[in-house]
mmCIF file of the C-alpha atoms, coordinates in Angstrom:
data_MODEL
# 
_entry.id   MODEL 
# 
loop_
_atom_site.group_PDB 
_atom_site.id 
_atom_site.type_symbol 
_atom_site.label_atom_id 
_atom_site.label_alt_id 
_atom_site.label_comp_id 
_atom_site.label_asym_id 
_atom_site.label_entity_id 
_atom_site.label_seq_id 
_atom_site.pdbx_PDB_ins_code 
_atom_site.Cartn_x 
_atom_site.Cartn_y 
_atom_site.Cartn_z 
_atom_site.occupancy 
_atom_site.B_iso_or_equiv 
_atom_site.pdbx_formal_charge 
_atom_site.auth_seq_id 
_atom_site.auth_comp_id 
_atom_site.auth_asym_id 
_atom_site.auth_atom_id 
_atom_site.pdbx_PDB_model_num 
ATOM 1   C CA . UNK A 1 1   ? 98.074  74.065  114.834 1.00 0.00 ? 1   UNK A CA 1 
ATOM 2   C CA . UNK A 1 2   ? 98.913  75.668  117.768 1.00 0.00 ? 2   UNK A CA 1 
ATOM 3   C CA . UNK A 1 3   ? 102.024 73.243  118.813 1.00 0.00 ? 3   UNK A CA 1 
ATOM 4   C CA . UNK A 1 4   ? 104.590 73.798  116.778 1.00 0.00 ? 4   UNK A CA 1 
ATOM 5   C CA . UNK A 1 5   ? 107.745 73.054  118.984 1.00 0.00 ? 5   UNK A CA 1 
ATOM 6   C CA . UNK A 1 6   ? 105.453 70.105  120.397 1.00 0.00 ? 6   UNK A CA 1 
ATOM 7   C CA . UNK A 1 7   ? 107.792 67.741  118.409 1.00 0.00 ? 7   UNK A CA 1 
ATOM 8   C CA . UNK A 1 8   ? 111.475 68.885  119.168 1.00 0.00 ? 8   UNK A CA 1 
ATOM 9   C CA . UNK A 1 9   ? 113.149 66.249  121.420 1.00 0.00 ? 9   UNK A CA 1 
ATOM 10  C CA . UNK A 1 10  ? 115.693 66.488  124.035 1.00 0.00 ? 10  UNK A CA 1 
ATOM 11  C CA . UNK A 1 11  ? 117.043 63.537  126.080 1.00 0.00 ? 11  UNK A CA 1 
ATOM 12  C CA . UNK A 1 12  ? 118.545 65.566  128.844 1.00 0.00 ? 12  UNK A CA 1 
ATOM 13  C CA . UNK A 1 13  ? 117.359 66.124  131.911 1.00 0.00 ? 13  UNK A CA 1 
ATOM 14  C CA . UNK A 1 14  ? 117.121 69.777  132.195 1.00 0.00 ? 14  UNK A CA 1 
ATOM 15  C CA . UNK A 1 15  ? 115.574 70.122  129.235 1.00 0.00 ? 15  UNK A CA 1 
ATOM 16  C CA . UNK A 1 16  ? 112.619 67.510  130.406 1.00 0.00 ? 16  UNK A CA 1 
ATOM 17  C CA . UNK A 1 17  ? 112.314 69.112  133.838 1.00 0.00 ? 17  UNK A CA 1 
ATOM 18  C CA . UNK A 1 18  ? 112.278 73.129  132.109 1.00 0.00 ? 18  UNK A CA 1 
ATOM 19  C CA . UNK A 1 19  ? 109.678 71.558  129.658 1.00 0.00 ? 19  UNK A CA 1 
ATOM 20  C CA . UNK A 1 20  ? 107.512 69.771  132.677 1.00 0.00 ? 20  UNK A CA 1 
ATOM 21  C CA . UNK A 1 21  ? 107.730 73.223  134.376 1.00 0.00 ? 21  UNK A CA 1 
ATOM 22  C CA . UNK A 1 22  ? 106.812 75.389  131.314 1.00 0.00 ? 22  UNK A CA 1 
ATOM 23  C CA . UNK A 1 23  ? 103.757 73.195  130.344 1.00 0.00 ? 23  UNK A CA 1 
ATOM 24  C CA . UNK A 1 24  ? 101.119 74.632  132.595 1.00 0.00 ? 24  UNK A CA 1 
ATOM 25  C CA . UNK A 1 25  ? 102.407 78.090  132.115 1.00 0.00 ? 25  UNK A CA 1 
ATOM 26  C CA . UNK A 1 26  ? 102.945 78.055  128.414 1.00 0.00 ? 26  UNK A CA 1 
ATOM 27  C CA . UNK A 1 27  ? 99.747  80.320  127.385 1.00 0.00 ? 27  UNK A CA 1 
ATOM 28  C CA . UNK A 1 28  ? 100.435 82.816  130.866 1.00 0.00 ? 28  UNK A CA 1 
ATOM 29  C CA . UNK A 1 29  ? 104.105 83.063  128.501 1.00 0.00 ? 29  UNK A CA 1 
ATOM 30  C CA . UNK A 1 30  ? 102.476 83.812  124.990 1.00 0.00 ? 30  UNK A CA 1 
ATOM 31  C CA . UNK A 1 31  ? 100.403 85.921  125.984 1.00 0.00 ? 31  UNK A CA 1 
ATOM 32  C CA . UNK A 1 32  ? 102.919 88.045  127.947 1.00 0.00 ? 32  UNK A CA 1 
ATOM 33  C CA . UNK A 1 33  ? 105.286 87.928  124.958 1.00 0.00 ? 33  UNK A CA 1 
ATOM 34  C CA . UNK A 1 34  ? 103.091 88.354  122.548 1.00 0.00 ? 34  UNK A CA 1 
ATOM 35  C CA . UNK A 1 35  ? 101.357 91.460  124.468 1.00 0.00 ? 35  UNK A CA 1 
ATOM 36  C CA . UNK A 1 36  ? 105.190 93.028  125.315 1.00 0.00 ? 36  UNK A CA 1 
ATOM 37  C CA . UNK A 1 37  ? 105.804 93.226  121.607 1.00 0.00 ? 37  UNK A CA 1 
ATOM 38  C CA . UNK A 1 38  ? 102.359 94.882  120.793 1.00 0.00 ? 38  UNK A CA 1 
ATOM 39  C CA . UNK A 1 39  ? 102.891 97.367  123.151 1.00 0.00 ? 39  UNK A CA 1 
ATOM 40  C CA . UNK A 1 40  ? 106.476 98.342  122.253 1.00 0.00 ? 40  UNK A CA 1 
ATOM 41  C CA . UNK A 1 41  ? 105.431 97.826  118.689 1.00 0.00 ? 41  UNK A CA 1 
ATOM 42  C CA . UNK A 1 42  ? 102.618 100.952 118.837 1.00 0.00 ? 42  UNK A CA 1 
ATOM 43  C CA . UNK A 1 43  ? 105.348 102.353 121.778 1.00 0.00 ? 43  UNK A CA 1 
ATOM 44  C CA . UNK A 1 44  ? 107.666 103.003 118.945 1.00 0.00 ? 44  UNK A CA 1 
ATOM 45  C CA . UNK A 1 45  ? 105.244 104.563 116.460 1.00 0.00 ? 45  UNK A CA 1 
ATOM 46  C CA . UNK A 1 46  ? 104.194 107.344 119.209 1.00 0.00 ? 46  UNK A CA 1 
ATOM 47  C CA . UNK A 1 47  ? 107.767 107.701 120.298 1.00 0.00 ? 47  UNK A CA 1 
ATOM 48  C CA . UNK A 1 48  ? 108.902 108.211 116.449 1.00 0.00 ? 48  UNK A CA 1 
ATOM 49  C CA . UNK A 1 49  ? 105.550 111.250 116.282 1.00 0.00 ? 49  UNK A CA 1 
ATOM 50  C CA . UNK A 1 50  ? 106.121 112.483 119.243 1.00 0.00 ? 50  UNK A CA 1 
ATOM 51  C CA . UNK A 1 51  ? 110.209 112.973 119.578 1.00 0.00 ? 51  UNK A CA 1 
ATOM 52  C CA . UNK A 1 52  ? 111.244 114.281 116.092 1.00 0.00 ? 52  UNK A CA 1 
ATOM 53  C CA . UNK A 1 53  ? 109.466 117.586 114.744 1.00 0.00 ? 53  UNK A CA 1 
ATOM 54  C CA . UNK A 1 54  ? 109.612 116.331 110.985 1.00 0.00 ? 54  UNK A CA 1 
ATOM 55  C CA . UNK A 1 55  ? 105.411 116.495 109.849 1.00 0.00 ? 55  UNK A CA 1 
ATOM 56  C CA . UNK A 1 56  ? 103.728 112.582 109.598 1.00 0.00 ? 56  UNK A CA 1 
ATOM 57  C CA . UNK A 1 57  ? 100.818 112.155 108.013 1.00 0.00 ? 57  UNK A CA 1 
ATOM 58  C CA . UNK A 1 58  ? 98.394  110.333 109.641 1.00 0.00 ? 58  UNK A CA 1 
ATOM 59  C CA . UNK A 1 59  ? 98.379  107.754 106.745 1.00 0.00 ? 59  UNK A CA 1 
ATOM 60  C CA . UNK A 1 60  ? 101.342 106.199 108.464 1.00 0.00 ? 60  UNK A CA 1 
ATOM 61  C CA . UNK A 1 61  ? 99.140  104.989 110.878 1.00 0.00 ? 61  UNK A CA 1 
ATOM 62  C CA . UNK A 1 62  ? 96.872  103.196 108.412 1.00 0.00 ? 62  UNK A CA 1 
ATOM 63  C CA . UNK A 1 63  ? 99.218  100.244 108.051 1.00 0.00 ? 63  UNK A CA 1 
ATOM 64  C CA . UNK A 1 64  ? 99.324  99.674  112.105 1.00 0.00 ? 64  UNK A CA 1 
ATOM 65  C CA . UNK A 1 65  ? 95.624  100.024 112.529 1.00 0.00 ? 65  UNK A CA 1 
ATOM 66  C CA . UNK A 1 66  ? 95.089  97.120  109.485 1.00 0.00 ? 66  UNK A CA 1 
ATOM 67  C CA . UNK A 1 67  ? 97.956  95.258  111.566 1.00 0.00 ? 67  UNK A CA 1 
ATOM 68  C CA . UNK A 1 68  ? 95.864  95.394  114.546 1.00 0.00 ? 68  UNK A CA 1 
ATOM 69  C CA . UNK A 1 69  ? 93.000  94.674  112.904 1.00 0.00 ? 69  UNK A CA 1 
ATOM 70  C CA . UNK A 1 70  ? 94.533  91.520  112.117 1.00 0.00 ? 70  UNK A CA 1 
ATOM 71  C CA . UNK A 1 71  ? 95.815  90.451  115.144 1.00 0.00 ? 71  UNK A CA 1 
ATOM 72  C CA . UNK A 1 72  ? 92.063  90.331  116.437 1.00 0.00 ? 72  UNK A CA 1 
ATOM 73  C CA . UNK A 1 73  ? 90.977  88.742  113.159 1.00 0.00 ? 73  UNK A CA 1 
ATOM 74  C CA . UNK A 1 74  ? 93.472  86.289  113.699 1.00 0.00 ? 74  UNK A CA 1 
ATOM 75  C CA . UNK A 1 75  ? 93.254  85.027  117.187 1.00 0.00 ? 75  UNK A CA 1 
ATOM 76  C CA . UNK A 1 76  ? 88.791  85.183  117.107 1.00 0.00 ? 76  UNK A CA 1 
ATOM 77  C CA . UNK A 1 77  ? 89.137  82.150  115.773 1.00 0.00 ? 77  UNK A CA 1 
ATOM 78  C CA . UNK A 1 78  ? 90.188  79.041  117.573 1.00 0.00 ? 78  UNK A CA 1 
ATOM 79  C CA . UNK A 1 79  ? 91.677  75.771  116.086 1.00 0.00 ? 79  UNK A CA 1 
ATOM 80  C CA . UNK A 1 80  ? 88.771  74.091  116.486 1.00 0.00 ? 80  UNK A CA 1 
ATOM 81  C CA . UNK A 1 81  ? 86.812  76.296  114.132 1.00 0.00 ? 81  UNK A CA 1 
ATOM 82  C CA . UNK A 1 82  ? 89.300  76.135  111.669 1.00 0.00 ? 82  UNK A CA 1 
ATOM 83  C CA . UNK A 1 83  ? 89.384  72.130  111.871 1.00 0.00 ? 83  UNK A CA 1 
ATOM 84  C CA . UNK A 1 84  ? 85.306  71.712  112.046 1.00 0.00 ? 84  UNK A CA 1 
ATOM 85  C CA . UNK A 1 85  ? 85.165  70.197  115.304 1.00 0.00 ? 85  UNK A CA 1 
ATOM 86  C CA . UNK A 1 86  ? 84.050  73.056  117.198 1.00 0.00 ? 86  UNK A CA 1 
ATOM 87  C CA . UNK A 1 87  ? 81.863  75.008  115.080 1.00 0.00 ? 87  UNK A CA 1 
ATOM 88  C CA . UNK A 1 88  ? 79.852  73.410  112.602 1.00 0.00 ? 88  UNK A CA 1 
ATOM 89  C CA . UNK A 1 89  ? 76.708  75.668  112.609 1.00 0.00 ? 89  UNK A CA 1 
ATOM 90  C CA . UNK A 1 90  ? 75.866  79.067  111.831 1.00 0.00 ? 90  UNK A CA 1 
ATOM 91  C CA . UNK A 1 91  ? 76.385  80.921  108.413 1.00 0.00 ? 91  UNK A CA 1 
ATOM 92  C CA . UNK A 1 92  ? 78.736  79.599  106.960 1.00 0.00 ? 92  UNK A CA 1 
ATOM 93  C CA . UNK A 1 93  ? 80.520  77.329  109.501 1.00 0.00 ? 93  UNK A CA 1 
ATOM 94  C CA . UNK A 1 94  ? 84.108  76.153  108.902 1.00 0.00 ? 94  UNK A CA 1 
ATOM 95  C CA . UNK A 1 95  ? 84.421  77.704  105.451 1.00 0.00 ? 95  UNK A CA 1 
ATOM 96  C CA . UNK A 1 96  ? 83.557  80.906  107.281 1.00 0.00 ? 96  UNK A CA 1 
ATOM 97  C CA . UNK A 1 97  ? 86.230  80.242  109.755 1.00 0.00 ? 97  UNK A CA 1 
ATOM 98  C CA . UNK A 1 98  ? 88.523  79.900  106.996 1.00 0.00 ? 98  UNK A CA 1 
ATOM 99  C CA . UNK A 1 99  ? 88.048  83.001  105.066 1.00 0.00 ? 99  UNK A CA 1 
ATOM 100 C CA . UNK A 1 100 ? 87.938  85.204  108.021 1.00 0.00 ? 100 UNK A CA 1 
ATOM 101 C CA . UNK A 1 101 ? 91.454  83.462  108.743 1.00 0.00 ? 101 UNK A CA 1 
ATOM 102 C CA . UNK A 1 102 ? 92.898  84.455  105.422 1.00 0.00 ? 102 UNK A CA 1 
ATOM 103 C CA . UNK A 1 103 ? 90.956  87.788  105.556 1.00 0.00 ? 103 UNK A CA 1 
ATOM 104 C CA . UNK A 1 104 ? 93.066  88.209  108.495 1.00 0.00 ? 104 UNK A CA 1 
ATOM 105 C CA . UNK A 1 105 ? 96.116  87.114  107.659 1.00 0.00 ? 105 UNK A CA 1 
ATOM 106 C CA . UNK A 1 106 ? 95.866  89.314  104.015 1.00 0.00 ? 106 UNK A CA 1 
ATOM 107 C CA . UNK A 1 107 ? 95.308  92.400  106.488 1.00 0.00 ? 107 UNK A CA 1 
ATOM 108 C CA . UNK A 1 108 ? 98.249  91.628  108.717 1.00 0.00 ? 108 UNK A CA 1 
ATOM 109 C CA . UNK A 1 109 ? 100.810 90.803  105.441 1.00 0.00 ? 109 UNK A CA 1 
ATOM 110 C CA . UNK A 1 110 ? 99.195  94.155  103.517 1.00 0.00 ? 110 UNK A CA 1 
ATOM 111 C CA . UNK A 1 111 ? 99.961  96.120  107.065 1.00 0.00 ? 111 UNK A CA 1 
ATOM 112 C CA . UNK A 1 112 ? 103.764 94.729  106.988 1.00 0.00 ? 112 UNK A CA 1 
ATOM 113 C CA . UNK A 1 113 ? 103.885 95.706  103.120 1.00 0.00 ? 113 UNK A CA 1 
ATOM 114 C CA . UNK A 1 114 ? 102.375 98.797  103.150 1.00 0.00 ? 114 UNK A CA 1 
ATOM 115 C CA . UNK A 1 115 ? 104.857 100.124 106.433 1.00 0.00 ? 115 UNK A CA 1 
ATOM 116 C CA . UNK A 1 116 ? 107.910 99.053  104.132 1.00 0.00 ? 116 UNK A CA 1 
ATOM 117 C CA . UNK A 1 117 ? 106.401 100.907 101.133 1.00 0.00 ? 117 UNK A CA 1 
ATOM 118 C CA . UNK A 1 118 ? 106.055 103.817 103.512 1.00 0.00 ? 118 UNK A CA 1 
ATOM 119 C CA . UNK A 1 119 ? 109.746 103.376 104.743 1.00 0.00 ? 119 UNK A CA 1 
ATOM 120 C CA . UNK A 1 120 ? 111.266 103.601 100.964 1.00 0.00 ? 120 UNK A CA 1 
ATOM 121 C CA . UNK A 1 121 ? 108.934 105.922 99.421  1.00 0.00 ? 121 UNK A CA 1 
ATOM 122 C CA . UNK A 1 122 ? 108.665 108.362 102.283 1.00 0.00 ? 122 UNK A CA 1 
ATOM 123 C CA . UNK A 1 123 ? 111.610 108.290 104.232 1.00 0.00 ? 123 UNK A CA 1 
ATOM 124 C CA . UNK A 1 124 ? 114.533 106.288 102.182 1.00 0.00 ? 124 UNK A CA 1 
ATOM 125 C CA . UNK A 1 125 ? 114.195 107.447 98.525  1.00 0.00 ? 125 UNK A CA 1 
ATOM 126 C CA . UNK A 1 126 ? 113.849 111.729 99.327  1.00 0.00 ? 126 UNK A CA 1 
ATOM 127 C CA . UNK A 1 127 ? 116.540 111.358 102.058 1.00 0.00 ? 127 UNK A CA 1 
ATOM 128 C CA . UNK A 1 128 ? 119.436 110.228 99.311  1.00 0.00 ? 128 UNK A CA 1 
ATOM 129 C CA . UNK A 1 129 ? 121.027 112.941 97.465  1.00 0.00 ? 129 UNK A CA 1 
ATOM 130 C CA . UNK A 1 130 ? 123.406 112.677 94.430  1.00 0.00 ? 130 UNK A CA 1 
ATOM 131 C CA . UNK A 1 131 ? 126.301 113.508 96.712  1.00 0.00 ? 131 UNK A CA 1 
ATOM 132 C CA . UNK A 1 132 ? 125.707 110.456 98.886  1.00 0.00 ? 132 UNK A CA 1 
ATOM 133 C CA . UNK A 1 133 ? 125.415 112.461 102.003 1.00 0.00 ? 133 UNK A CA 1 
ATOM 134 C CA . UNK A 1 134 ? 121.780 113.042 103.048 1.00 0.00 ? 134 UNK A CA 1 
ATOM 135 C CA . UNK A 1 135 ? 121.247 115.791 102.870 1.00 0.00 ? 135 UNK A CA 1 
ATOM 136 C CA . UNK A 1 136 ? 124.002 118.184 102.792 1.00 0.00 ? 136 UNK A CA 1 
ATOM 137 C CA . UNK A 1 137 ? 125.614 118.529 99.019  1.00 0.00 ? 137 UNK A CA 1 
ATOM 138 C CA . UNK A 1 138 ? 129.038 119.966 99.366  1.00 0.00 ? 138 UNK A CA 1 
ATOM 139 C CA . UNK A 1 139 ? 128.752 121.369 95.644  1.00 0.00 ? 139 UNK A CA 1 
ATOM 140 C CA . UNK A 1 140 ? 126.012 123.867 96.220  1.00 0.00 ? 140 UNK A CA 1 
ATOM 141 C CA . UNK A 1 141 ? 128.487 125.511 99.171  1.00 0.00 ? 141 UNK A CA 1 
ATOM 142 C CA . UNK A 1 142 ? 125.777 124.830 102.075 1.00 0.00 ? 142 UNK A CA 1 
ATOM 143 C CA . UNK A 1 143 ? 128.229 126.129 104.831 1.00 0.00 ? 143 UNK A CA 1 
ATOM 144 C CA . UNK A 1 144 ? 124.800 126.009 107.282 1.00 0.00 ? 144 UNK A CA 1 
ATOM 145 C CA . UNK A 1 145 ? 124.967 122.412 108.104 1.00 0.00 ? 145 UNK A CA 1 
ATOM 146 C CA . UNK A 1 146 ? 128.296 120.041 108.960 1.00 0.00 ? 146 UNK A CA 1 
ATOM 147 C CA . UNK A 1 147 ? 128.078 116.822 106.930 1.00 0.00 ? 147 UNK A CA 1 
ATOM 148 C CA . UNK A 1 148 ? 127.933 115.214 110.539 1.00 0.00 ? 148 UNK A CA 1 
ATOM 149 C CA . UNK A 1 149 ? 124.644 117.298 111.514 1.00 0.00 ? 149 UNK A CA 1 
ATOM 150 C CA . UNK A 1 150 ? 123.190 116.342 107.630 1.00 0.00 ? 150 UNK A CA 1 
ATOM 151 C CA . UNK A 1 151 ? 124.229 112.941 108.899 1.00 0.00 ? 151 UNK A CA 1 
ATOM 152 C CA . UNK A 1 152 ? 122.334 113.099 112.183 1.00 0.00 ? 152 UNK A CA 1 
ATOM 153 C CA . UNK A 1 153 ? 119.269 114.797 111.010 1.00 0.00 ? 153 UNK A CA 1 
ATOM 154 C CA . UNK A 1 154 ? 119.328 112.233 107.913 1.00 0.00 ? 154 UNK A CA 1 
ATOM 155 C CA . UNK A 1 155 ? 118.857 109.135 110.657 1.00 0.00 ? 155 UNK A CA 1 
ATOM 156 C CA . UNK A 1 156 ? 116.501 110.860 112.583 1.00 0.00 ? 156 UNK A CA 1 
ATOM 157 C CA . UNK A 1 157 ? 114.340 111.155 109.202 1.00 0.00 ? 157 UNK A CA 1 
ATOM 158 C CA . UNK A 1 158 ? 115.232 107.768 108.910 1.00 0.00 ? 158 UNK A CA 1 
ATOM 159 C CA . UNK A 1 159 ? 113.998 106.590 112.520 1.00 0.00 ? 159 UNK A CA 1 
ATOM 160 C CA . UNK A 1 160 ? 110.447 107.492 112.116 1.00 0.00 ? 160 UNK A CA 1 
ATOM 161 C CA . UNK A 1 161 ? 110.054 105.328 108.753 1.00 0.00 ? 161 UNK A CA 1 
ATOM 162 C CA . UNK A 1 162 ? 112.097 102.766 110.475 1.00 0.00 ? 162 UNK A CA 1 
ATOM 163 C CA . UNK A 1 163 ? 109.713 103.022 113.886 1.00 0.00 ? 163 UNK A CA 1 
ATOM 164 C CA . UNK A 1 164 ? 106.732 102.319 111.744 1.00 0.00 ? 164 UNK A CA 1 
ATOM 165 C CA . UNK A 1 165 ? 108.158 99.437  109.888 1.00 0.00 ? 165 UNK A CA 1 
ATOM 166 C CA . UNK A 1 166 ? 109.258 98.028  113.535 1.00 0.00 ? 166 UNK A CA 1 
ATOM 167 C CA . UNK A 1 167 ? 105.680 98.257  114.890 1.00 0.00 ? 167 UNK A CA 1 
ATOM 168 C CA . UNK A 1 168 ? 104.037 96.759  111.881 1.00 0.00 ? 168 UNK A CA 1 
ATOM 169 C CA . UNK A 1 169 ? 106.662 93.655  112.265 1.00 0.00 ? 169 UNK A CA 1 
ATOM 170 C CA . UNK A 1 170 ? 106.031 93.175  116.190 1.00 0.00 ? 170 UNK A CA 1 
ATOM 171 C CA . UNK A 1 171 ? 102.530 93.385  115.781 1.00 0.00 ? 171 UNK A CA 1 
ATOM 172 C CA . UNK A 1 172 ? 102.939 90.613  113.024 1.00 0.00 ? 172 UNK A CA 1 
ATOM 173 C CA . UNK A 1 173 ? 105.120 88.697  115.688 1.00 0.00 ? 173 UNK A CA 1 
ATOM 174 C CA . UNK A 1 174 ? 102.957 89.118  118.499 1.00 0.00 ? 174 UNK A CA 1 
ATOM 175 C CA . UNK A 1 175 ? 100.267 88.201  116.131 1.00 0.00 ? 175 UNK A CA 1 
ATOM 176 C CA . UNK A 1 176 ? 101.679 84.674  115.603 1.00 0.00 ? 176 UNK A CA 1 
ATOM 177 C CA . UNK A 1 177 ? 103.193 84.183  119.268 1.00 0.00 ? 177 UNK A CA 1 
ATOM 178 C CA . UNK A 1 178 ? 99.363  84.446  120.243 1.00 0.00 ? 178 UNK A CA 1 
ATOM 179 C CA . UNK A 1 179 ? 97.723  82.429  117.836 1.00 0.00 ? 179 UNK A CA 1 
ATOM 180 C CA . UNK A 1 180 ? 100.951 79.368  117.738 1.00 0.00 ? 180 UNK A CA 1 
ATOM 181 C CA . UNK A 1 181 ? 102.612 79.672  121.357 1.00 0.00 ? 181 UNK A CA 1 
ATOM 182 C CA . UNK A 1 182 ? 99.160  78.977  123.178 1.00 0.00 ? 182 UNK A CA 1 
ATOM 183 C CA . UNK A 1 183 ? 97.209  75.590  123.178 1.00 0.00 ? 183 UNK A CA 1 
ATOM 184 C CA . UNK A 1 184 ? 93.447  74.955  123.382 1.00 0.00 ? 184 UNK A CA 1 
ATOM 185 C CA . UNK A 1 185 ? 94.132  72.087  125.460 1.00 0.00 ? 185 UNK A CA 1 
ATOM 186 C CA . UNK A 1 186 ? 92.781  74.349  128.813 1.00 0.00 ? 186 UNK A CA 1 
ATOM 187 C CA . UNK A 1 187 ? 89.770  75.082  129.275 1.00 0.00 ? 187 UNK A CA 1 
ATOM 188 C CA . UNK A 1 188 ? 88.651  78.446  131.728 1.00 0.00 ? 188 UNK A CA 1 
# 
């Protein structure tokens, strides 16, 4: 499961002698890939609270937290759990293994969906106006704001739902670099 550019071939030379050299270091890789975009994933979401003075709920946050959540659901469990070979007592053994798998991976799918909801409901759909501009209507004579402020201010609205999406989707990423860019071949 865990080897899924195992199979792509290269006859060349540099490729074979970049691939002999990346071997033993492939999980020290993952894991600092995977751990970069977690941390600039939940980087983003505190940048987007912190920088802009527009009110968030902390609701947003929800989606990250179940995103989390997954990633540790996810990578608890170890190929050979899933495959039987490993763990074959306790409660409910591989079929346990399984579900917690799925539970995981329903947590870290619902934490992507759920940011994007919060992206269109809350930060797309009450930032269009009728007059295509967000935010500044030139029919109701609002002489307070240039269409190129409305403009600005509209994209900074737009960055925080944007930041939150982002995080969710790195934390997926990193969730999946982690689980499919190491093997189980090592043992500490």
């Amino acid at each position: 499961m865990s080897g899924c550019l195992d199979r792509v071939r290269c006859d060349c030379e540099c490729c074979e002698g970049l691939k002999e050299w990346l071997k033993p270091k492939r999980n020290m890789f993952a894991s600092i890939i995977a751990g970069t975009l977690f941390s600039v994933g939940w980087w983003l979401s505190i940048d987007a609270v912190v920088e802009y003075a527009e009110p968030i709920y902390g609701a947003y946050f929800i989606c990250g937290v179940f995103s989390t959540l997954a990633l540790l659901m996810i990578n608890s469990i170890s190929t050979g759990q899933l495959s039987g070979d490993m763990y074959t007592e306790g409660c409910l053994g591989r079929r346990g293994a399984r579900a917690w798998l799925f539970v995981g991976f329903v947590f870290a799918f619902g934490g992507l969906l759920g940011s994007l909801w919060v992206l269109i409901q809350q930060f797309v759909v009450p930032g269009a106006t009728s007059s295509g501009s967000c935010g500044y209507n030139v029919s109701e004579g609002n002489s307070t704001d240039s269409p190129t402020t409305a403009h600005t201010n509209c994209s900074n609205h737009w960055w925080q739902g944007i930041a939150f999406f982002l995080q969710n989707l790195l934390i997926f990423v990193s969730t999946l670099v982690f689980k499919f860019g190491r093997s189980e071949e090592e043992v500490w």
